[in-house]
C-alpha positions as CSV (number, residue, x, y, z in Angstrom):
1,X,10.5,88.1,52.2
2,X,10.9,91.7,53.3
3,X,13.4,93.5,51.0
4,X,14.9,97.3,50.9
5,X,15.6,99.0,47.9
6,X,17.5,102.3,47.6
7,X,16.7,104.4,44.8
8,X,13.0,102.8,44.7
9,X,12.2,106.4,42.8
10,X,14.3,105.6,40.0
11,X,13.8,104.5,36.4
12,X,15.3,100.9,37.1
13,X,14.4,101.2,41.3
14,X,10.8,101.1,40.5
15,X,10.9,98.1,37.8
16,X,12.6,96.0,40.5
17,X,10.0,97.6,43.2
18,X,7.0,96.9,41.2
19,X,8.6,92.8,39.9
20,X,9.0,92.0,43.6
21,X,6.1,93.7,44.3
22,X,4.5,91.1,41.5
23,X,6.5,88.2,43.1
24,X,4.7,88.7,46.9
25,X,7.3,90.4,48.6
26,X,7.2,93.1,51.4
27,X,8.9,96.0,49.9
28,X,10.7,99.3,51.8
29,X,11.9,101.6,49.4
30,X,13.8,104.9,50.1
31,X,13.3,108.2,48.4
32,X,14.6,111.7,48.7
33,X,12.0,113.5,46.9
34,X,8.2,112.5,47.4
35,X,6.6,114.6,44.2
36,X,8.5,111.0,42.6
37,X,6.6,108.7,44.5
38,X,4.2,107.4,41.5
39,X,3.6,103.7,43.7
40,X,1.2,102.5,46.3
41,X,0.9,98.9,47.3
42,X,-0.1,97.0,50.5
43,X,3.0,95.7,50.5
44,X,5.4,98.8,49.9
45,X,6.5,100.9,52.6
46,X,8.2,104.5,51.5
47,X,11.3,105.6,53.5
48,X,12.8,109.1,53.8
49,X,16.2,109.6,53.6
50,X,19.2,109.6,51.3
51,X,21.7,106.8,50.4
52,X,24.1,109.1,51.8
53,X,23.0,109.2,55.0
54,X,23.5,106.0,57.2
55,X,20.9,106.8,59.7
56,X,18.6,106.8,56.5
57,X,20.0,103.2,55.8
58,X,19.8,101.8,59.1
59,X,16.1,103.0,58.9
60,X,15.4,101.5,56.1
61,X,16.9,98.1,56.3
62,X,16.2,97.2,60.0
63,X,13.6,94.1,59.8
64,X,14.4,93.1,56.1
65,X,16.2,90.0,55.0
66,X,17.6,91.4,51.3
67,X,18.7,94.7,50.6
68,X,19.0,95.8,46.8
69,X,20.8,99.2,45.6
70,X,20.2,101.0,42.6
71,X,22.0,103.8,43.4
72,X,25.5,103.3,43.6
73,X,26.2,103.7,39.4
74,X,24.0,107.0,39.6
75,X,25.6,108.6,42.4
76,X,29.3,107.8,40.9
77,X,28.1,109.0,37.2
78,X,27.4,112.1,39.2
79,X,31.1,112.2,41.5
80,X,28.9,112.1,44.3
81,X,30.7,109.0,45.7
82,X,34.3,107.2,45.4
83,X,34.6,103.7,45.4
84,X,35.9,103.6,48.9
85,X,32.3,105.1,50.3
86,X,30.6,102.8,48.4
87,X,32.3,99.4,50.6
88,X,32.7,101.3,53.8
89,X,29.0,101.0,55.7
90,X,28.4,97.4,56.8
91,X,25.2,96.4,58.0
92,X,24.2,93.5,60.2
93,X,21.5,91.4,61.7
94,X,19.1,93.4,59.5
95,X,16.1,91.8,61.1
């Protein structure tokens, strides 16, 4: 299965990139900052962009079937993003 993670960079991004990783899945992740890109793999593909952006999304989902995010309680810790943000951007046909 191809899947995108946002915040792949992260401490808990990068235990789900590296399980599914383990588990034989294609992996996209997207980062902001490559000095915290720690993770090669066959299977992993880096994106660059922010969670904030949508053209950043749209890149990094396009092809994939699952999209995780482990972004959405950082950003919010930080006020960077109201619940209303969070629901608005819908995505389909991925693929």
């Amino acid at each position: 299965m191809h899947i995108a993670i946002t915040g792949a960079t992260g401490r808990t991004g990068i235990l789900v990139v590296e399980k599914l990783l383990n588990q034989g899945h294609s992996v996209r992740g997207l980062y902001r900052n490559p000095d915290k890109i720690e993770l090669q793999h066959p299977k992993l593909t880096w994106v660059k962009g922010d969670v904030l952006d949508l053209n950043s999304l749209h890149a990094l989902v396009h092809g994939t079937s699952l999209v995780f995010n482990e972004t959405v309680d950082a950003l919010r810790f930080q006020g960077k993003l109201r619940r209303r943000q969070i629901e608005r951007p819908q995505f389909t046909n991925c693929k």
